[in-house]
Structures are given as structure tokens and as C-alpha cells.
N, C-alpha and C positions, 0 to 999 in steps of 0.2 A: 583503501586509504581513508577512506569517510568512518569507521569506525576506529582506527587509531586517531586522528584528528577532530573526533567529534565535540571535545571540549573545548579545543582551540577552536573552533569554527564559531561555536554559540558565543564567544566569549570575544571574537574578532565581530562578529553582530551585535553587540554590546546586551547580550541576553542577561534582563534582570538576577541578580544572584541569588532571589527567592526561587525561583522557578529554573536555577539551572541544571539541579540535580534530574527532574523530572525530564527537560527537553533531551539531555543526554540521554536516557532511555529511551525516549521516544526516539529520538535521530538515529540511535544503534538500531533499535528496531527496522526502522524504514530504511536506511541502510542494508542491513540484512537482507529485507524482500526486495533491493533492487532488480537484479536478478530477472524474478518474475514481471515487474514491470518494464524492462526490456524486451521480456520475452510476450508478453502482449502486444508491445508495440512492433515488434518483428510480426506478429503473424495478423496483426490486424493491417499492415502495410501491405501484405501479400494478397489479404481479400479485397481489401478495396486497388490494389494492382490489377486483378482480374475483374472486376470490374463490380463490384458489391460494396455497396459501404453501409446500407443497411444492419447487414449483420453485425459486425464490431458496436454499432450501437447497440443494438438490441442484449450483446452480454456487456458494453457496461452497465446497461439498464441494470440487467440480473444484478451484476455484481454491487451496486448502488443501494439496489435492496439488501443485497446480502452483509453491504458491511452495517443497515445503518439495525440489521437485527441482532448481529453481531457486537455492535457498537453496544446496544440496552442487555444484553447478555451478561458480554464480558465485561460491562462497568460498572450498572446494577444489580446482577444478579451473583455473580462470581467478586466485584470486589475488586476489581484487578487495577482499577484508575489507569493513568495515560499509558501504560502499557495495552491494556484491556483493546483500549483503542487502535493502538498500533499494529496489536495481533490480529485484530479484527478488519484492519487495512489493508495487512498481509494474503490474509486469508483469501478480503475479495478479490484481489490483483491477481492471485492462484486464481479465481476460478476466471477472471478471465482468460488465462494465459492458457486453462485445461481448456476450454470452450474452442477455442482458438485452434489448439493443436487437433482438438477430434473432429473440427469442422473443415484442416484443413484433407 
């Protein structure tokens, strides 16, 4: 539903019309990886269920570092602008969601 409605959303938030083209990308994006952030949040609710909460921190640590190398990659290096970011957002919430699953 968030990616058919993603125009109407920024635009019910009265998102500037310079920058709506870009926020659309971006919000399709992170839409997209919802998903993965569910799926993090399901198996970081299971470790600290069992009684660890430690862990779940420790890979968003990882993943914190990983979007913010990701982030100077794909924005600097490749060109990609607010997308760049988003992929790169995607990415980390992936690796927490693998971390999660191999550790459960």
C-alpha cells in the first residue's frame, strides 16, 4: 500500500514540491526494505525473549557502521544521491535481519 500511495502520503505531509520527486524515491525505497525491518524486529524480539539483549545491539552497531560506509559509497563514490542512501539503508537493515536469523 506504501508504494502505491507514496505520493499521496508526502503530499498529505505537505512535502515541499522541490524535493517531492526525490522523497518519492526515497519512501519507495524504504518501503521496499520494509520487510527486512520486520524481519529484524521479529528475531531481535526473540533474543532478547530469551533473555539477551546485548546481541540485537551489538548487530545494529554492525549495521550502523555498515550503512554509514555504504551511505559515502553509494553517494560519493557511485553518484547515486537519495537513492544511494536508501540502498544503503536497505542493505544495513538486511544485515541485521541475516545476523539475527544465523544467530538464531
Amino acid at each position: 500500500m506504501g508504494l502505491i500511495f507514496s505520493k499521496r502520503i508526502l503530499l498529505f505531509l505537505n512535502t515541499p514540491p522541490e524535493i517531492l520527486p526525490e522523497a518519492v524515491i526515497y519512501l519507495n525505497i524504504m518501503f521496499f526494505g520494509m520487510i527486512l525491518l520486520f524481519g529484524y524486529n521479529a528475531t531481535s524480539t526473540i533474543v532478547r525473549g530469551l533473555g539477551d539483549s546485548k546481541t540485537p545491539l551489538y548487530f545494529l552497531i554492525i549495521a550502523s557502521v555498515v550503512n554509514i560506509i555504504l551511505d559515502l559509497l553509494f553517494i560519493l563514490v557511485f553518484k547515486w544521491g537519495i537513492a544511494g542512501a536508501a540502498w544503503a539503508t536497505i542493505i544495513a537493515e538486511d544485515c541485521t535481519f541475516d545476523f539475527g536469523l544465523n544467530y538464531l
